[in-house]
Each structure stands twice: as structure tokens, then as C-alpha cells.
VEXDREN-2710 file (C-alpha; in Angstrom, 1 decimal):
% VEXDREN-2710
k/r/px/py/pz
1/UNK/133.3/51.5/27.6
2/UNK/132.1/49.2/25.0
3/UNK/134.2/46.4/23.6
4/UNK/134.0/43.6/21.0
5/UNK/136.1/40.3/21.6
6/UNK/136.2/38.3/19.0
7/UNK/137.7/35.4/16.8
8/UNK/137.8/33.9/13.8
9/UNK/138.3/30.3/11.9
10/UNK/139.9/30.3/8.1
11/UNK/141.0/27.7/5.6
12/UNK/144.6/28.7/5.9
13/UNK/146.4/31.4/6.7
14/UNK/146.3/33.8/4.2
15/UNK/143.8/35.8/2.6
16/UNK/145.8/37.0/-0.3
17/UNK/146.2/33.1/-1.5
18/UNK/142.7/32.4/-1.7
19/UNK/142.0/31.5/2.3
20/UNK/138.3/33.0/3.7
21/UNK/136.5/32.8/6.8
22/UNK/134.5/30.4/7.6
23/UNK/133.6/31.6/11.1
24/UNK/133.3/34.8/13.3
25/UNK/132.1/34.7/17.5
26/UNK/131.8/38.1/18.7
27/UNK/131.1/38.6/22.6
28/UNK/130.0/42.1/24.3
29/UNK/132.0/43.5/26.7
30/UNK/131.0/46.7/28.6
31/UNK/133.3/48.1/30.9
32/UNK/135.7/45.4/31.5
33/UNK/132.4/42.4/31.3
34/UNK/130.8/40.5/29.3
35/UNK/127.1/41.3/28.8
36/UNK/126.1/38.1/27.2
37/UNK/125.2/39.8/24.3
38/UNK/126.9/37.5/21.4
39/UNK/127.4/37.6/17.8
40/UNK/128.1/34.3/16.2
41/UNK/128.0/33.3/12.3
42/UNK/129.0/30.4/10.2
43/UNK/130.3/31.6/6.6
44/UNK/130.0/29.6/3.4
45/UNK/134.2/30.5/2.1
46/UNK/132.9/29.2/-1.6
47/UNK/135.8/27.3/-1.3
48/UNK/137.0/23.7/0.1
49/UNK/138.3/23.4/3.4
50/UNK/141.5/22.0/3.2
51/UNK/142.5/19.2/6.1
52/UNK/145.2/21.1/8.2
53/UNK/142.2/23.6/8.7
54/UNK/139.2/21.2/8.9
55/UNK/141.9/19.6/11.9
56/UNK/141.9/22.7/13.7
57/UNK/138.2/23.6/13.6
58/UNK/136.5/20.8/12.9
59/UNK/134.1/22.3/9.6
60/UNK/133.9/20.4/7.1
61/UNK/132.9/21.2/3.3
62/UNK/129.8/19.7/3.9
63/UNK/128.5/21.7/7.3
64/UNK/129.3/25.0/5.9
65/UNK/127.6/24.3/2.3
66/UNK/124.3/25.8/3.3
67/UNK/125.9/28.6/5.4
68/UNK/125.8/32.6/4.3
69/UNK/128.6/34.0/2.3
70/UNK/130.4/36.6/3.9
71/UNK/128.8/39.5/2.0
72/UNK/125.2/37.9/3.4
73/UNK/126.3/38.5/7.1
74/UNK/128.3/41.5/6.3
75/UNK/125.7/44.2/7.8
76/UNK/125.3/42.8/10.7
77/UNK/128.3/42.2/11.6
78/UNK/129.4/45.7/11.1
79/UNK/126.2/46.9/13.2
80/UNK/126.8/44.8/16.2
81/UNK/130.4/46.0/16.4
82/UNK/129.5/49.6/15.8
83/UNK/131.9/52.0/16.9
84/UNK/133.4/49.6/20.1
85/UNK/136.9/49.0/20.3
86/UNK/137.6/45.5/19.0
87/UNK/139.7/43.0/20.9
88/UNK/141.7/39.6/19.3
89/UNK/144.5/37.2/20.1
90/UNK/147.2/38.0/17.4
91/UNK/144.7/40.3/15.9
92/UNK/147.0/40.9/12.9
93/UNK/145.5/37.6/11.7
94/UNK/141.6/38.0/12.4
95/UNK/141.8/41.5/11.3
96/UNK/143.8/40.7/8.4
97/UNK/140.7/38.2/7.1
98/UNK/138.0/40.2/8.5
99/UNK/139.7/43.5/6.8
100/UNK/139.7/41.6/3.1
101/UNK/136.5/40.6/3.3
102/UNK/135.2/44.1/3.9
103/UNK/136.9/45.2/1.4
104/UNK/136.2/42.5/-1.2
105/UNK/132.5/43.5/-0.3
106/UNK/133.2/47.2/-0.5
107/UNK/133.1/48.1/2.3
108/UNK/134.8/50.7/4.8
109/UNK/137.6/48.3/6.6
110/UNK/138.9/48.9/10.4
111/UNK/141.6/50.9/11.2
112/UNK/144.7/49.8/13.5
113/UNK/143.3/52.4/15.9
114/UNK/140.1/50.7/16.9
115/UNK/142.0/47.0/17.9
116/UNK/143.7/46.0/20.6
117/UNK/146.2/42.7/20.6
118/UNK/145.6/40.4/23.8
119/UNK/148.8/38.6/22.3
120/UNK/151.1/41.4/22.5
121/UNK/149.4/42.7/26.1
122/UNK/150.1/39.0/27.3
123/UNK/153.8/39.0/26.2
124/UNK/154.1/42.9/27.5
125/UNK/153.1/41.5/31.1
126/UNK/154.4/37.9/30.7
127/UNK/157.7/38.2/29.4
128/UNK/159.4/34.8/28.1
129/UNK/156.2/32.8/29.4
130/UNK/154.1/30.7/27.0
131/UNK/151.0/33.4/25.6
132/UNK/148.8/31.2/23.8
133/UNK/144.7/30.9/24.3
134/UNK/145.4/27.4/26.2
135/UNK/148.2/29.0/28.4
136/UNK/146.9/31.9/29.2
137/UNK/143.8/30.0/30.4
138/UNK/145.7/27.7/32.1
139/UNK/147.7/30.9/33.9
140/UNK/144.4/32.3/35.1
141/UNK/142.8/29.6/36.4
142/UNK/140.2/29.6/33.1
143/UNK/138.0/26.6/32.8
144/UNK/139.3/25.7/29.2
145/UNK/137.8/21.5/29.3
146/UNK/135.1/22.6/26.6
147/UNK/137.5/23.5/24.1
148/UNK/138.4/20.1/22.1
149/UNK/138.2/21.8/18.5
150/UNK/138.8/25.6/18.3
151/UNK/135.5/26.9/17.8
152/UNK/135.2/31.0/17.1
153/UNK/133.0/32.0/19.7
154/UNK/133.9/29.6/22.5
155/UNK/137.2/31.1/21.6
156/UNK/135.8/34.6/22.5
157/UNK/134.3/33.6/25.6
158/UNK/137.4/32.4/26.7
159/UNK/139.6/35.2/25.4
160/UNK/136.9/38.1/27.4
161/UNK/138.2/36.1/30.6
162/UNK/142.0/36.3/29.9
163/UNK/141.2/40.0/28.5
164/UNK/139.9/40.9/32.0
165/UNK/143.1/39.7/33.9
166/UNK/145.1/41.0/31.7
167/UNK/143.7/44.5/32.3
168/UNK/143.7/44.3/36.1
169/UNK/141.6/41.0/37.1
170/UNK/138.3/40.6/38.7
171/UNK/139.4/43.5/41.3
172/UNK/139.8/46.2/38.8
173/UNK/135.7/45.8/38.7
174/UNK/135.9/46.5/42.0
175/UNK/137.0/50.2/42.3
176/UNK/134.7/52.3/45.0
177/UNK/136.4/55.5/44.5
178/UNK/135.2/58.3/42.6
179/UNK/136.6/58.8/39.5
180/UNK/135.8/60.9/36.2
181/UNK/134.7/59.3/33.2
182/UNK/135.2/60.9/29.8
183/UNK/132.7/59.3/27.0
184/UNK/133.4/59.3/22.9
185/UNK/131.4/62.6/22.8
186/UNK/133.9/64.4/25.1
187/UNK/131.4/64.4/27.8
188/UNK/132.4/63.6/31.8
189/UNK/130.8/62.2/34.6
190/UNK/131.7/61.2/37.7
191/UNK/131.7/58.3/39.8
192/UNK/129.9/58.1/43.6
193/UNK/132.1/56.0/46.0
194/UNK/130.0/53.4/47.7
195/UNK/129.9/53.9/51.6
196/UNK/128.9/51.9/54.1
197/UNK/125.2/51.9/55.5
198/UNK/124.7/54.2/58.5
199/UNK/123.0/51.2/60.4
200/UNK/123.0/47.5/59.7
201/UNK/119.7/46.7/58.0
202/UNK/117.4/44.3/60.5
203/UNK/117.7/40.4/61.0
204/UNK/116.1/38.0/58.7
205/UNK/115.9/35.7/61.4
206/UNK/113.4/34.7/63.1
207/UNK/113.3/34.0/67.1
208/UNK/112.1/30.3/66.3
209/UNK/115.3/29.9/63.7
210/UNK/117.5/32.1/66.3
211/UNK/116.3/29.8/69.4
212/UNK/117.1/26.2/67.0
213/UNK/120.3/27.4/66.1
214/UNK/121.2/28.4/69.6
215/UNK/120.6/25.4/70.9
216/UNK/122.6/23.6/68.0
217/UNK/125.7/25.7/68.9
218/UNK/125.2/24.5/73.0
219/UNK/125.6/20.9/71.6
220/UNK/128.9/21.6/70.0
221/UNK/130.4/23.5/73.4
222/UNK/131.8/26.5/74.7
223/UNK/134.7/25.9/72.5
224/UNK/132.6/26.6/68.9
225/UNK/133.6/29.2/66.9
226/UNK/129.6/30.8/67.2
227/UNK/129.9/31.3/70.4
228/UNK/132.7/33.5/69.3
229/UNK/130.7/35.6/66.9
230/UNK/127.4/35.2/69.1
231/UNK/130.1/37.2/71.5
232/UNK/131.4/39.6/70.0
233/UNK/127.7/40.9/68.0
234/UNK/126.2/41.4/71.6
235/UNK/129.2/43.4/72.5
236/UNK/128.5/45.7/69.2
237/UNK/124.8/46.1/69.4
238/UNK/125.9/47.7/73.0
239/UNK/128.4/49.5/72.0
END
């Protein structure tokens, strides 16, 4: 399953007033993980940034003069996300300015169907608590220390993370049973469950290393937790 996470940066907060993008980061997610495949544009809003936004993001009038319009960047946009689900934090907004600007360009905007709201999904499964970027970060144990200005596709990067707890953690990536899968064409397949190797493939080791560390572990005593382990895999190779 192929997914887009993305976000955006503005100069306010409404398209419909005049506000544009001036940024879009896009990050690849197959199958619940990124795939380091990223999309990531500066846009020229052909307009001034105003300071409450410039605060936020840190792009100034200056930086963005020599950057693409919108219309420029357009088509590939459109052809990275292709037909993946796309995935926001309070998408409503970055769907609201992405869906103007395709439209402005004429071209075909995104329906409600193909988004998903990481925003909504966090307040579904964290009632009452806090369910910003930062906090949600700061729930999960997200290395967050980069972000000093919001910056689109740091943003994303950080958003794929929470998006993966969200929807089960790093375990759900985990799943060894078989399972059928059912693609956008209607077609199934199944998954093989891993099992365990017949026979325990052969030692790396060699006698010289085996013989060193042996006589490392009769330096610490008959106490060391090797000896332990030493024990108990000569009891299971004659088992």
C-alpha cells in the first residue's frame, strides 16, 4: 500500500483571501514505511510574506523570489503522488491550499476520499491529550531537536513517524502470519509466514576467536553469565 505524507507552509491561513503556498515536502510511504523517496519544492506565492507567516517558517520575500510558481511544479507534483492515498496533520488545511491551487491551474483537485487526517486519528486514540506535531512527537519518543522553524518536509518526515504509531507502531511491521492482500485492481495475494530454520546455520567463529574468548570468560569466574550460555548451548547441540 502506497501512501503520500505530506505538508505544507502558506502566508496565512486562507486561500480564499489571497494566502498561497509557498512550500510542499512530500515523503513515500509503502506499506506502513518510508521509502526515502521524497518530494520537496519551494513555491514563489507572487505575493509578500507577511511576518506572522515568515515567523513560523522562516521564508522570507527574498528566498522564495527566484522560486517556481505553483503552476511550474504542478505536474510533478501530481505525478509523484499518483493514485496513493495522501496523509496530513489537519489536512482540511493543506488540502484546502493544495486543492485551490489545482484548481486555479485547472486542474482535477483531490477528493475527501483519497486523504486521511493524522489530527483526527490522534484525538480518536488520544482523547483529551495534547495532538499537535510537537506533542505527538514528544508522545512517541520522536527525535523532534531539528525542528527550530516549521519546515514542510522535515515536517513530513516527522509526521510518517507519528503516522506509523498511530496505526499500530513499529510492531504492526512485524506481522509473520499469513494474511490476504487485496490490491487497487481487485487482485489478491497471499502472505508466507516466516518459520524458523530447520537447523541453526554454522558458527562464524573461529577456534582461535573461540579459544581467546574462552579464556577471557575463565578470568571473570565461574560466576559469569557466559559460562551460563557456554552451558546451556552444549546441552542443546546434545540434545
Amino acid at each position: 500500500m502506497r501512501e503520500i505524507v505530506f505538508d505544507t507552509e502558506t502566508t496565512g491561513l486562507d486561500p480564499k483571501t489571497g494566502d498561497r503556498l509557498v512550500e510542499i515536502g512530500c515523503v513515500e510511504v509503502v506499506n506502513r514505511f518510508p521509502t526515502g523517496r521524497n518530494f520537496h519544492v519551494y513555491i514563489n506565492p507572487g505575493r509578500t510574506v507577511p511576518k506572522e507567516a515568515f515567523d513560523v517558517h522562516g521564508l522570507s520575500d527574498e528566498f522564495l523570489a527566484d522560486k517556481p510558481r505553483f503552476d511550474d511544479v504542478a505536474d510533478a507534483f501530481v505525478a509523484f503522488v499518483g493514485d496513493a492515498q495522501l496523509v496530513a496533520h489537519n489536512a482540511s488545511f493543506d488540502m484546502g491550499f493544495i486543492n485551490f491551487e489545482l484548481k486555479v491551474s485547472g486542474r482535477t483537485t483531490f477528493g475527501p476520499e483519497r486523504v486521511i487526517d493524522t489530527l483526527m486519528m490522534a484525538r480518536r486514540k488520544h482523547p483529551g491529550a495534547p495532538a499537535s506535531l510537537d506533542a505527538l512527537c514528544n508522545r512517541y519518543g520522536i527525535d523532534r531537536s531539528r525542528r527550530v522553524k516549521h519546515g514542510a518536509l522535515l515536517d513530513a518526515e516527522l509526521l510518517a513517524e507519528v503516522y506509523l504509531e498511530l496505526t499500530g507502531g513499529r510492531q504492526a511491521g512485524l506481522d509473520l502470519s499469513v494474511s490476504v492482500q487485496t490490491t487497487s485492481a481487485g487482485e489478491t495475494g497471499s502472505r508466507v509466514a516466516l518459520r524458523p530454520r530447520p537447523l541453526p546455520l554454522p558458527s562464524r567463529v573461529t577456534s582461535a576467536e573461540a579459544e581467546a574468548h574462552a579464556a577471557f570468560i575463565a578470568t571473570i569466574g565461574e560466576k559469569a553469565i557466559w559460562t551460563i550460555y557456554l552451558h546451556e548451548g552444549e546441552q542443546a547441540e546434545t540434545a
